[in-house]
Backbone as a printed PyTorch tensor [residue, N CA C, xyz], in Angstrom:
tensor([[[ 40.2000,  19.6650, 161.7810],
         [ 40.4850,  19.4220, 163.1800],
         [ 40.5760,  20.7390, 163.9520]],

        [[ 41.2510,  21.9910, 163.7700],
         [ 41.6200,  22.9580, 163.9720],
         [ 40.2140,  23.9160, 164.4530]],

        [[ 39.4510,  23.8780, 163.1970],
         [ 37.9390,  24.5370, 163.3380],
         [ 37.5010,  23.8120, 164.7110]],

        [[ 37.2920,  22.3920, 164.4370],
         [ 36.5680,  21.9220, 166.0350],
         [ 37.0170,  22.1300, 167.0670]],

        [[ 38.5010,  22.2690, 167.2610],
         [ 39.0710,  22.4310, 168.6440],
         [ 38.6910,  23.9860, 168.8890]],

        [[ 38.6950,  25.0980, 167.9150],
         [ 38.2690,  26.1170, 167.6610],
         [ 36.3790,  26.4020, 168.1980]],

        [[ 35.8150,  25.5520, 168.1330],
         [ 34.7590,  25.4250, 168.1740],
         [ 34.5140,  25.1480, 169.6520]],

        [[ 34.9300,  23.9720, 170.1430],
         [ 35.2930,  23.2860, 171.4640],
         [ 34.7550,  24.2710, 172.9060]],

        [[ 36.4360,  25.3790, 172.4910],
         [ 36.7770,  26.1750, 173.2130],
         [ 35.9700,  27.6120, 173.3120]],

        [[ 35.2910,  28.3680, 172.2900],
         [ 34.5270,  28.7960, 171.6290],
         [ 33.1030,  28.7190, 171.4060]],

        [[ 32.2470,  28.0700, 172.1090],
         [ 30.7310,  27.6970, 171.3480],
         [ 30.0680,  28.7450, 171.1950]],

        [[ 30.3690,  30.1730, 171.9560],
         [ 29.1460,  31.1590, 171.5690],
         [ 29.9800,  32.0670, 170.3860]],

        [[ 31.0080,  31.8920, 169.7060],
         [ 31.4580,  32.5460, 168.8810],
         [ 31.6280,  32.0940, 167.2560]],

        [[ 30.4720,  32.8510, 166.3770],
         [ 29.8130,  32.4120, 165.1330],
         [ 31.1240,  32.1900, 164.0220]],

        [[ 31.8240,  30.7640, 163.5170],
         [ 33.2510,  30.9920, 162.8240],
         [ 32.9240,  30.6890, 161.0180]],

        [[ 31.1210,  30.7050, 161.1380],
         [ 31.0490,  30.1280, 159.8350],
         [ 31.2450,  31.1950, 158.9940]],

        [[ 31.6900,  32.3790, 159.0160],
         [ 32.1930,  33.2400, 157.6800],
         [ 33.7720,  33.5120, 157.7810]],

        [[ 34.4790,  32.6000, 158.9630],
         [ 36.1900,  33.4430, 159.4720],
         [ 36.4340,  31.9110, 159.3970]],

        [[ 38.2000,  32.3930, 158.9250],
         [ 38.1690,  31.0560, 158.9870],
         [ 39.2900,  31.2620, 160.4320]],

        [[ 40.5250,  29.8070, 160.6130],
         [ 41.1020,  30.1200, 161.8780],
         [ 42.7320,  29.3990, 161.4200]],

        [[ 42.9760,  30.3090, 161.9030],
         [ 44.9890,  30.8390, 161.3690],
         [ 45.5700,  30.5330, 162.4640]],

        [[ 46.5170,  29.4620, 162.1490],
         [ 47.5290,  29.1240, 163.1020],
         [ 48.6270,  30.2880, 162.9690]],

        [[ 48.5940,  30.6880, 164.6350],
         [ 50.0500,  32.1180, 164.8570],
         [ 51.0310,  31.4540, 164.7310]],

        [[ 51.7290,  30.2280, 164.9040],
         [ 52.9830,  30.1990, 164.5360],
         [ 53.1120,  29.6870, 163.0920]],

        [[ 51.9740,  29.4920, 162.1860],
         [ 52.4220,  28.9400, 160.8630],
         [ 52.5050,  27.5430, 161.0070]],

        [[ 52.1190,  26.3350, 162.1800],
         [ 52.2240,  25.3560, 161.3640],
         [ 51.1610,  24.7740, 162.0750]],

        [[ 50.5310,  23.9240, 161.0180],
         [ 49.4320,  23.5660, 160.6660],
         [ 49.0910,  22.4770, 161.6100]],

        [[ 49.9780,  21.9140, 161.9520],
         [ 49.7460,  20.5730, 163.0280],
         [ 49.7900,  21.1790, 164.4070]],

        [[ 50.1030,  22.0610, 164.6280],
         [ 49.7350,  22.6430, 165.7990],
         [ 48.9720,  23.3820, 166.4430]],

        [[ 47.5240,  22.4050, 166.7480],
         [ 46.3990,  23.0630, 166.6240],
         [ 45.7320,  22.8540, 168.6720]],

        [[ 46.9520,  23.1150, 169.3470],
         [ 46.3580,  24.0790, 170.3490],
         [ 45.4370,  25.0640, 170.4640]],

        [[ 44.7410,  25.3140, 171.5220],
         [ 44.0700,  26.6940, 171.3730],
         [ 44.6840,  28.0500, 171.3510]],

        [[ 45.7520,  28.2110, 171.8990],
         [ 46.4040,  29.0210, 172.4580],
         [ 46.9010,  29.5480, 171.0720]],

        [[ 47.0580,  28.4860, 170.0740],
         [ 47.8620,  28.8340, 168.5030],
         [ 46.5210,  28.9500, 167.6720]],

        [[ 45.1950,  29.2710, 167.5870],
         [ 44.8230,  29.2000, 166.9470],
         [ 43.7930,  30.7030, 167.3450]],

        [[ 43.7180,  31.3430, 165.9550],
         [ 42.4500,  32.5720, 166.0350],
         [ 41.8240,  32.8180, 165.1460]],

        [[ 40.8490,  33.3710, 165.1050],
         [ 39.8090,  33.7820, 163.7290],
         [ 40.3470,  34.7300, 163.1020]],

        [[ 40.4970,  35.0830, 162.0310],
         [ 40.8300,  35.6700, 160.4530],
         [ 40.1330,  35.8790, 159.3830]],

        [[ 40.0900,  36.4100, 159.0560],
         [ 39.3510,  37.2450, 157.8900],
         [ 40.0320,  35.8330, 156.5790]],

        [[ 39.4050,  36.0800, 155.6820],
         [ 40.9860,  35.3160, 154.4860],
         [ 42.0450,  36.3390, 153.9850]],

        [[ 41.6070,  37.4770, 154.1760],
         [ 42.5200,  38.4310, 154.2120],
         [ 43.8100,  38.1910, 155.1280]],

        [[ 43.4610,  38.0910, 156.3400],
         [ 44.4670,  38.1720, 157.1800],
         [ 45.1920,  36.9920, 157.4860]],

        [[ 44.6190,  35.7600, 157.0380],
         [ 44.9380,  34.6210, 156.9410],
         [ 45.8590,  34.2220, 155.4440]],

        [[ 45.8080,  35.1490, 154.5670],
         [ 46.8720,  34.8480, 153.2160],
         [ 48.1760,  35.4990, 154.0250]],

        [[ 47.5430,  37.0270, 154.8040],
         [ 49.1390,  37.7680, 154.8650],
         [ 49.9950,  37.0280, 155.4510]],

        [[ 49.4030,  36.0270, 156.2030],
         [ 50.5060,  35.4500, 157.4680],
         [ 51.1270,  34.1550, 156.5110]],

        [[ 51.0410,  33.7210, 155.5550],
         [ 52.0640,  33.0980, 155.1130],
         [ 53.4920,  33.8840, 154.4770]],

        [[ 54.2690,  32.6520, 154.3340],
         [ 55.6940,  32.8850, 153.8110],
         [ 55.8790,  33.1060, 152.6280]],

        [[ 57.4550,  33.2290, 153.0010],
         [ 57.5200,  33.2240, 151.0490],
         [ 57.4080,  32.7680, 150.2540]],

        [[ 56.8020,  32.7060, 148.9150],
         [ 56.6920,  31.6200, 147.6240],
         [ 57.9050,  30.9180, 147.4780]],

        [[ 57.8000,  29.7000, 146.8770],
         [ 58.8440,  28.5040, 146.9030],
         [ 59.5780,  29.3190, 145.4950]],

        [[ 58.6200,  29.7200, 144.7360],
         [ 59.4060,  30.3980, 143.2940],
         [ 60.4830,  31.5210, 144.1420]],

        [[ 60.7160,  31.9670, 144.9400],
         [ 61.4400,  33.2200, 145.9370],
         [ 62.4600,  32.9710, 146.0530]],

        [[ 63.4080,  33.9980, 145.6190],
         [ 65.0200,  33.4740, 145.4190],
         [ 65.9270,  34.0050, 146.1060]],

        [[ 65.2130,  35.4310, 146.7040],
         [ 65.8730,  35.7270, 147.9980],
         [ 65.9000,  35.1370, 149.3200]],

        [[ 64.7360,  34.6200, 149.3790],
         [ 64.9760,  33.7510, 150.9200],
         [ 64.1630,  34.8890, 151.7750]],

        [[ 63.5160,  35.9600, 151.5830],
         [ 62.7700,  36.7290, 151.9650],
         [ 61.5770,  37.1540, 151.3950]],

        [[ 60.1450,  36.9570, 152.4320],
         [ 58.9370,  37.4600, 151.8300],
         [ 58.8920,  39.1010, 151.4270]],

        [[ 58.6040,  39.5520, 150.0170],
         [ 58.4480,  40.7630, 149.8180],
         [ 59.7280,  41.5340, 149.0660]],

        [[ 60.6940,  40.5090, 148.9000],
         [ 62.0550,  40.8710, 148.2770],
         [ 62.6030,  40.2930, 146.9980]],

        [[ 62.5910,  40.8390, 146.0420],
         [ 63.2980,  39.9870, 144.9240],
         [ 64.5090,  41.3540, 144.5660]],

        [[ 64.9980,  40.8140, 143.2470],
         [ 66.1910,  41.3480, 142.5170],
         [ 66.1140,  42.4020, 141.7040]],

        [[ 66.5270,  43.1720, 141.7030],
         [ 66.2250,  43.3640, 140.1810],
         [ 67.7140,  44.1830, 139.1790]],

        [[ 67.6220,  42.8650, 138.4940],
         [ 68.6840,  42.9440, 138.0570],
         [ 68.7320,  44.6580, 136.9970]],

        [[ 67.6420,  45.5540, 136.0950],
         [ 68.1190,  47.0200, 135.6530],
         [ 68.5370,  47.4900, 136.7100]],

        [[ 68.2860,  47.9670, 137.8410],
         [ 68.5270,  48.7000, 138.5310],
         [ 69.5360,  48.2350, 139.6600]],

        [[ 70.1890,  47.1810, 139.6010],
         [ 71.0970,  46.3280, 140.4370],
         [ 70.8610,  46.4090, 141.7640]],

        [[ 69.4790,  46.3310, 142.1920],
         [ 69.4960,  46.6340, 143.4930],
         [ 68.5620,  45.5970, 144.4100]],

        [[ 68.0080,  45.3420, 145.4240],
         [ 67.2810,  44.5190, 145.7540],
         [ 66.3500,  45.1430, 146.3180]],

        [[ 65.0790,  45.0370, 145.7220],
         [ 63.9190,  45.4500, 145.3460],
         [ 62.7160,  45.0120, 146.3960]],

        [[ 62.1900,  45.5880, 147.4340],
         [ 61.1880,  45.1660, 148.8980],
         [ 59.9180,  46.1420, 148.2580]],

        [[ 59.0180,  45.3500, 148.0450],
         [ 57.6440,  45.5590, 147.5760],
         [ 55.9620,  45.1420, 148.3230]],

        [[ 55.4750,  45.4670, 148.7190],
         [ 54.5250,  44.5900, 149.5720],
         [ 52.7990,  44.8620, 148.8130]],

        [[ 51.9740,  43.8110, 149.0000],
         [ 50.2900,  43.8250, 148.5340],
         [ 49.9940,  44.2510, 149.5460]],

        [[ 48.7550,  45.5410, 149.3930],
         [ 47.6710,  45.6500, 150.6730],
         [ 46.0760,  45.6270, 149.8300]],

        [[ 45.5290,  44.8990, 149.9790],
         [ 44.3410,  44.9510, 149.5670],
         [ 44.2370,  45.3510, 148.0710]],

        [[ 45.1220,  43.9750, 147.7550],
         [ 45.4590,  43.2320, 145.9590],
         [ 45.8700,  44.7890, 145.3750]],

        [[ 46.3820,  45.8980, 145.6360],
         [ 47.4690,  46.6690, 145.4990],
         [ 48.9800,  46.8660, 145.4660]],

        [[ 49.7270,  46.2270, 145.0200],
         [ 51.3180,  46.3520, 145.1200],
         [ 51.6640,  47.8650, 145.0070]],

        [[ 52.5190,  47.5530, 145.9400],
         [ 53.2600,  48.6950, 146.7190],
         [ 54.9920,  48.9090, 146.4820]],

        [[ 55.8020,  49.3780, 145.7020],
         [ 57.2350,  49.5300, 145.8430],
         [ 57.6120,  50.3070, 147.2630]],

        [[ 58.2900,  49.7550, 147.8290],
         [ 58.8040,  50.0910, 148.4030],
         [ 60.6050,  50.7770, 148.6130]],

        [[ 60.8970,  50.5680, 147.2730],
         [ 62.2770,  51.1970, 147.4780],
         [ 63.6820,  50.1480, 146.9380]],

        [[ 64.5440,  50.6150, 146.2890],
         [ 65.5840,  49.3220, 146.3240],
         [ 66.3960,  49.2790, 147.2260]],

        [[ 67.4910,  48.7330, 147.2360],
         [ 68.5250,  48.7830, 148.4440],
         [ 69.5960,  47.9410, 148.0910]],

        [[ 70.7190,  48.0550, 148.4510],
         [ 71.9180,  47.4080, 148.4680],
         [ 72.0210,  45.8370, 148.5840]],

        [[ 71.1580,  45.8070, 149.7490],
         [ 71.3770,  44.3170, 150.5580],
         [ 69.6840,  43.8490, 150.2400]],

        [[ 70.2100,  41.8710, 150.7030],
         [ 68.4190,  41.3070, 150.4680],
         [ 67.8730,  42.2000, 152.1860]],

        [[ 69.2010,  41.5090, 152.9520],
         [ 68.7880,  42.2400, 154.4480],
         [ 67.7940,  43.5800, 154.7660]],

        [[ 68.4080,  44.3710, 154.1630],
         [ 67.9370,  45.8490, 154.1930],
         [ 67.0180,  46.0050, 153.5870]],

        [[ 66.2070,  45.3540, 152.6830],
         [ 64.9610,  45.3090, 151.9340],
         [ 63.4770,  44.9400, 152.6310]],

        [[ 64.5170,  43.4420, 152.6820],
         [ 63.7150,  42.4400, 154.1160],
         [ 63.0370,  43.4810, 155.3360]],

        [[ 64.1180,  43.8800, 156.2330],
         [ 63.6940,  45.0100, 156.9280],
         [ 62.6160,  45.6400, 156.6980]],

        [[ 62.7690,  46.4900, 155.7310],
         [ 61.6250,  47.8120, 155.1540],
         [ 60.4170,  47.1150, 154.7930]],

        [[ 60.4720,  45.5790, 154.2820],
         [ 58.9710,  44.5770, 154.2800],
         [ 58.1580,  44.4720, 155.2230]],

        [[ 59.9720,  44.1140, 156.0550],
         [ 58.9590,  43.9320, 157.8720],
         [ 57.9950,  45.3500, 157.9500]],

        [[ 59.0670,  45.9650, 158.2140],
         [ 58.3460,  47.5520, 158.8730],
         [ 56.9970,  48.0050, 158.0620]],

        [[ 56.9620,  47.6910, 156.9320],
         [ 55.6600,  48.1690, 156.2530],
         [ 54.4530,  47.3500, 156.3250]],

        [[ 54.9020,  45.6740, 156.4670],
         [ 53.4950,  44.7030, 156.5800],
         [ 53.2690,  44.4460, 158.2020]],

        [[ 54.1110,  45.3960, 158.9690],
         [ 53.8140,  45.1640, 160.3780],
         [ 52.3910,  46.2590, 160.7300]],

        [[ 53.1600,  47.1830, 159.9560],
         [ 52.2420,  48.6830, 160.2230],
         [ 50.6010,  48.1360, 159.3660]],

        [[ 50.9310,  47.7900, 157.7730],
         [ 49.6590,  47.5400, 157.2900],
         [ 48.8850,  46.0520, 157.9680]],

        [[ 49.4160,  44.9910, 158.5690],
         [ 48.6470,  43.6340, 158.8290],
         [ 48.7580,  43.7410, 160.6450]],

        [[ 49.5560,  44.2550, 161.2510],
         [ 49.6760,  44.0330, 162.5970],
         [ 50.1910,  42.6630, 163.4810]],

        [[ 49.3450,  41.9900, 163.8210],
         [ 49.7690,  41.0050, 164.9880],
         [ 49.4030,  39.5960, 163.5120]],

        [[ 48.9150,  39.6460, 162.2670],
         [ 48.7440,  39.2850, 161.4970],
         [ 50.0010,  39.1380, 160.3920]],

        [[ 51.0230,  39.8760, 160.6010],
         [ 51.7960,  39.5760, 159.5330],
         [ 52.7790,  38.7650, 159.3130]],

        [[ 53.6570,  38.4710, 157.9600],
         [ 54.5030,  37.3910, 158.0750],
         [ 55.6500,  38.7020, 158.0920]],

        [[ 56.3000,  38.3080, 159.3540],
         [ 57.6210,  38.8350, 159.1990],
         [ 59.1370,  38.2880, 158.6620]],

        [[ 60.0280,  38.8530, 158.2280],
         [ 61.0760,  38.0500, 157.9510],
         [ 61.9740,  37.7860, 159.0050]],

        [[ 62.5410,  36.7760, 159.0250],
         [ 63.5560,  36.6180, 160.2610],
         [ 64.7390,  37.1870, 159.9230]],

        [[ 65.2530,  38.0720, 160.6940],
         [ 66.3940,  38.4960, 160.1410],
         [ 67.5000,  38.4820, 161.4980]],

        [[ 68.9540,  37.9530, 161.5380],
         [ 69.4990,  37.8640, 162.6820],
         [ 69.8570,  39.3320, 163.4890]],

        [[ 68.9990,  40.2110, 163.5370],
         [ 69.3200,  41.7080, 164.1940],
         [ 69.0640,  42.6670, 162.9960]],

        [[ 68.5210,  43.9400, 163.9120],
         [ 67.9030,  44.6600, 163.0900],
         [ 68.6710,  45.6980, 162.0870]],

        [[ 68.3530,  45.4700, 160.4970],
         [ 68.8880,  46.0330, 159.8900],
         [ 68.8810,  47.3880, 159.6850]],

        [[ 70.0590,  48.3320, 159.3510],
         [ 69.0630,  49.7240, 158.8470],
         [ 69.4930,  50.3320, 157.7380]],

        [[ 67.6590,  50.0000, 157.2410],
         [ 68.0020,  50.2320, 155.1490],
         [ 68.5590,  51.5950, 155.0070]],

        [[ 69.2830,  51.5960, 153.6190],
         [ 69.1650,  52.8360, 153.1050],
         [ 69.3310,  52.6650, 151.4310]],

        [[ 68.0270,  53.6470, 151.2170],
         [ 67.5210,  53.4300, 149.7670],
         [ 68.4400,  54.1880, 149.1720]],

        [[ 68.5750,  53.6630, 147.8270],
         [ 69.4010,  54.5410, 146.8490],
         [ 68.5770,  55.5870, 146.5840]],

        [[ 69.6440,  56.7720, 146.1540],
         [ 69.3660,  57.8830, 145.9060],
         [ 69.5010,  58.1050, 144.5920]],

        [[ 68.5920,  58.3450, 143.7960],
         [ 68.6650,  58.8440, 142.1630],
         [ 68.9560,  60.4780, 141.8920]],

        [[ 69.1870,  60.7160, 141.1230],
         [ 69.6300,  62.0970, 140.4440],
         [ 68.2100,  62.0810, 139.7360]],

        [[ 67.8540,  63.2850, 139.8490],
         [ 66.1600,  63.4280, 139.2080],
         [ 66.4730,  63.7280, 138.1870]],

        [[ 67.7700,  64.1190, 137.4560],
         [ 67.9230,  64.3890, 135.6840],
         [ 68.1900,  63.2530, 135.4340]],

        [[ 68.4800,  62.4950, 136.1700],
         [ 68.7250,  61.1410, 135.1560],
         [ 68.0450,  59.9580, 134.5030]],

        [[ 67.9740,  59.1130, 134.2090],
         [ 67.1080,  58.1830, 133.8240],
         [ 66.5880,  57.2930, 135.2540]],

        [[ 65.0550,  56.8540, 135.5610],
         [ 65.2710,  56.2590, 136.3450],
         [ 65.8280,  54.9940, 136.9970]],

        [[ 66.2940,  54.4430, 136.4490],
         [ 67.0880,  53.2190, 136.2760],
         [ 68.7500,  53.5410, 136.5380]],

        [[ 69.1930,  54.8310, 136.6420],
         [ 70.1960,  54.7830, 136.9660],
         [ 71.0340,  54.5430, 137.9920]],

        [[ 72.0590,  54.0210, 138.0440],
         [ 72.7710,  53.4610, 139.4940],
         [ 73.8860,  55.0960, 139.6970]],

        [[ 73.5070,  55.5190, 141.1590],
         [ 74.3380,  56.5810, 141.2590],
         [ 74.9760,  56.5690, 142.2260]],

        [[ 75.5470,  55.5730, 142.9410],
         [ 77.4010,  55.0780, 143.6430],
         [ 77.2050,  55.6890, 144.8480]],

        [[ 75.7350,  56.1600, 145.3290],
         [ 75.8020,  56.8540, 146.6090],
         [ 74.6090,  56.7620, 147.3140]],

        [[ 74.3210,  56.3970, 148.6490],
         [ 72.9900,  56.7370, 149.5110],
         [ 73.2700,  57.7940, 150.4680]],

        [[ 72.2260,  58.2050, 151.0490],
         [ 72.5230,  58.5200, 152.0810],
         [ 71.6360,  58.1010, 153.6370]],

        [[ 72.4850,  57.6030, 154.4780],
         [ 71.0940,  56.8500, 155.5090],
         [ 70.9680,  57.8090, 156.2120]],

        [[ 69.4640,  58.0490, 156.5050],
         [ 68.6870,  58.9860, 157.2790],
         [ 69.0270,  58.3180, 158.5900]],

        [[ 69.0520,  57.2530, 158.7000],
         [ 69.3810,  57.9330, 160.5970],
         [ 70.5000,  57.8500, 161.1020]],

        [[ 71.3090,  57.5960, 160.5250],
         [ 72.8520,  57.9090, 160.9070],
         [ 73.1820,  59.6500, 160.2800]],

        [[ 72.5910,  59.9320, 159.3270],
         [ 73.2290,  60.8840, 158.9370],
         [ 74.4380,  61.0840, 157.7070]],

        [[ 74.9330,  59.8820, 157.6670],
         [ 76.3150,  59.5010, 157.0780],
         [ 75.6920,  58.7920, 155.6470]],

        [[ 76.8040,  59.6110, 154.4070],
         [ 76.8390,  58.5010, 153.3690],
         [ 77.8090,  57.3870, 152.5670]],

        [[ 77.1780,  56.4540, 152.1700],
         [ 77.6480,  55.4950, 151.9100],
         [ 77.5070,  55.4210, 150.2090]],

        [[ 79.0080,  55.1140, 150.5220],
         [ 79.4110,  54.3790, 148.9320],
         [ 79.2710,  53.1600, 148.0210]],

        [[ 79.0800,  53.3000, 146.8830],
         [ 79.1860,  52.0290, 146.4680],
         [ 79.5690,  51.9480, 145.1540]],

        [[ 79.9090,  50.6270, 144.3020],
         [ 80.8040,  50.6920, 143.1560],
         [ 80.0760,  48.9370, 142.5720]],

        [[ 80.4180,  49.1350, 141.1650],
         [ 79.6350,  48.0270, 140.7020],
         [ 80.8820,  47.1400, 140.1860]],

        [[ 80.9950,  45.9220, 140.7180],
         [ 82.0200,  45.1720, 139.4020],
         [ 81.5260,  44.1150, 139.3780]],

        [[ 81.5930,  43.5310, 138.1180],
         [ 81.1910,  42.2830, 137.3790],
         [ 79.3230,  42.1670, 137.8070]],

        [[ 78.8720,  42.8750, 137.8520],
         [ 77.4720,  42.9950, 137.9010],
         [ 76.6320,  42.9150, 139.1780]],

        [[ 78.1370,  43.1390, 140.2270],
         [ 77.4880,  42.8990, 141.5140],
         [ 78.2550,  44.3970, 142.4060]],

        [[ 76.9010,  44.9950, 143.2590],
         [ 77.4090,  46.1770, 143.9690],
         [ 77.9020,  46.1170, 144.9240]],

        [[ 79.4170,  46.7260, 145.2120],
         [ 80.6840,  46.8600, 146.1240],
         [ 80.4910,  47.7770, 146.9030]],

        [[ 80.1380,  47.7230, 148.4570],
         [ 80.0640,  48.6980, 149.6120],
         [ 81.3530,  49.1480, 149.5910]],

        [[ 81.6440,  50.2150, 148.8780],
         [ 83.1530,  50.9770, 149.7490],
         [ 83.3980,  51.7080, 150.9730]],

        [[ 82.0440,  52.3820, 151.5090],
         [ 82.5840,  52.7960, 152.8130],
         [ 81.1330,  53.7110, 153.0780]],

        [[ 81.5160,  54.5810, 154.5310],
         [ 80.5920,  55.3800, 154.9370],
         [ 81.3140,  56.7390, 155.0440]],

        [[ 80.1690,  57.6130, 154.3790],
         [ 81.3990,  59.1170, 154.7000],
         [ 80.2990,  60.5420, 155.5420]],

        [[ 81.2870,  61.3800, 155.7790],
         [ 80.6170,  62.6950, 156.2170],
         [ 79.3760,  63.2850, 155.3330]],

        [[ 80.1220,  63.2630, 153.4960],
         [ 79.5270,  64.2990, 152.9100],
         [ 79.4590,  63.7280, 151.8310]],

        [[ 78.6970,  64.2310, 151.0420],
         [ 78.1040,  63.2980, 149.6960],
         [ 79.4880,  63.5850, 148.8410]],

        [[ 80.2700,  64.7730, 148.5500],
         [ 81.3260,  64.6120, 147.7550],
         [ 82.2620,  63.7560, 148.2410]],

        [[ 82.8480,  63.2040, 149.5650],
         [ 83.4240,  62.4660, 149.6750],
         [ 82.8930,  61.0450, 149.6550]],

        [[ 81.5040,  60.8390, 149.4220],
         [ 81.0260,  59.2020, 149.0410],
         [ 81.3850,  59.5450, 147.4070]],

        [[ 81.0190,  60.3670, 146.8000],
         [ 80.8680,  61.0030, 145.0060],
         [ 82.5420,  60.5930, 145.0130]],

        [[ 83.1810,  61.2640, 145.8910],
         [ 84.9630,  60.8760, 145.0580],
         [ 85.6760,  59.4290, 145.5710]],

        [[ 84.8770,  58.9700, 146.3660],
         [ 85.4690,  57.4330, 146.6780],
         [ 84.5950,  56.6440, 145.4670]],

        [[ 83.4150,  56.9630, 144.8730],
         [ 82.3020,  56.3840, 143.8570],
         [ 83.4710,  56.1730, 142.7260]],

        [[ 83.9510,  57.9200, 142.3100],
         [ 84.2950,  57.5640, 140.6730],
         [ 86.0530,  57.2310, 141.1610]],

        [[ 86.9730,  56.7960, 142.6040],
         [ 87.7600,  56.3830, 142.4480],
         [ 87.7670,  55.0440, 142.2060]],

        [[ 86.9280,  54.4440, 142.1100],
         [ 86.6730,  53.0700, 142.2870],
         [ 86.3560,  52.6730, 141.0910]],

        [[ 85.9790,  53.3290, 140.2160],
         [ 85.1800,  53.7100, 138.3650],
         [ 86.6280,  53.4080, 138.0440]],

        [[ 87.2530,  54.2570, 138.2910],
         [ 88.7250,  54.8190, 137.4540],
         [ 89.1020,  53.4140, 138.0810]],

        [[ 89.4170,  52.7280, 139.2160],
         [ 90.3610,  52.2150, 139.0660],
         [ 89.8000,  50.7080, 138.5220]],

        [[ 88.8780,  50.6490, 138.3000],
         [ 88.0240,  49.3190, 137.2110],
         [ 88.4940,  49.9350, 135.6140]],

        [[ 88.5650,  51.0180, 135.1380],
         [ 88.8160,  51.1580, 134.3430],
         [ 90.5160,  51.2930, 133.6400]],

        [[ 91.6490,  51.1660, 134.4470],
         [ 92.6690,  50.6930, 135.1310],
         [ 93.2190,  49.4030, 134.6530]],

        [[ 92.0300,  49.1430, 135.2790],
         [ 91.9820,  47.8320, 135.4410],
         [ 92.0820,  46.8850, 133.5200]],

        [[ 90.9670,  47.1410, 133.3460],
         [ 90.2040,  46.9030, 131.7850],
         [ 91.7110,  47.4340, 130.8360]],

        [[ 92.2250,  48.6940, 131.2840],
         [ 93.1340,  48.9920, 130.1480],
         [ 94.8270,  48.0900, 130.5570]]])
């Protein structure tokens, strides 16, 4: 139905190699105004997230070694890491921002209620990469933030000036889980 109304409106424009992508995503709404030609390229990016998707965000899963939530995106059947992060939110974000830049007026964005601002964990380059190290720092605030792990889930403790004061709120929070245990 979509192609003909496509067609209709359209007669000098050739659609037999494109196909035609509804902009808001749903399929019964086949106005003209909602409907444009697409590559199949550009017509996969604009769907949502897989039903298997447990974050509730396209481009975001878990990952439980590295306890962090993990925003990854495909460009031309290439996967891309993009970074872990604290929150699904803050992941979500960095999906948006990267499949906006690579797909454009084409992409699926995530809805998110106001704009988040990620900040990726920071690893120690002697360490293993998989290690969790109790501290970020966000580039556009300037300020770092703490964090602490209990029962397998990561605890925001706060935002600070200077990395030793996120580092000594990190291992007060160690000690006092361990406190705790004894």
């Amino acid at each position: 139905m979509h192609r003909e109304i496509f067609k209709w409106h359209s007669s000098e424009v050739d659609i037999s190699e494109l196909e035609i992508d509804h902009r808001n995503r749903i399929k019964l709404d086949n106005r003209f105004e909602n409907l444009r030609l697409a590559t199949q390229q550009q017509n996969r990016v604009n769907r949502g997230p897989s039903i298997l998707n447990k974050s509730g965000y396209k481009g975001v899963d878990y990952d439980p070694k590295a306890q962090a939530w993990r925003a990854q995106i495909t460009v031309n059947g290439k996967k891309t890491g993009l970074g872990g992060y604290a929150t699904p939110e803050e992941a979500a974000q960095v999906y948006n921002d990267a499949a906006f830049q690579a797909f454009g007026e084409f992409a699926y964005l995530n809805y998110l209620p106001e704009r988040v601002i990620p900040v990726r964990f920071i690893r120690d380059s002697n360490a293993p990469r998989r290690s969790f190290k109790g501290r970020c720092l966000c580039k556009r605030s300037g300020k770092w933030r703490a964090y602490g792990k209990a029962d397998g889930k990561i605890v925001f403790l706060g935002r600070f000036d200077t990395e030793a004061e996120a580092i000594e709120k990190h291992i007060a929070f160690q000690n006092s889980l361990l406190q705790k245990q004894n």
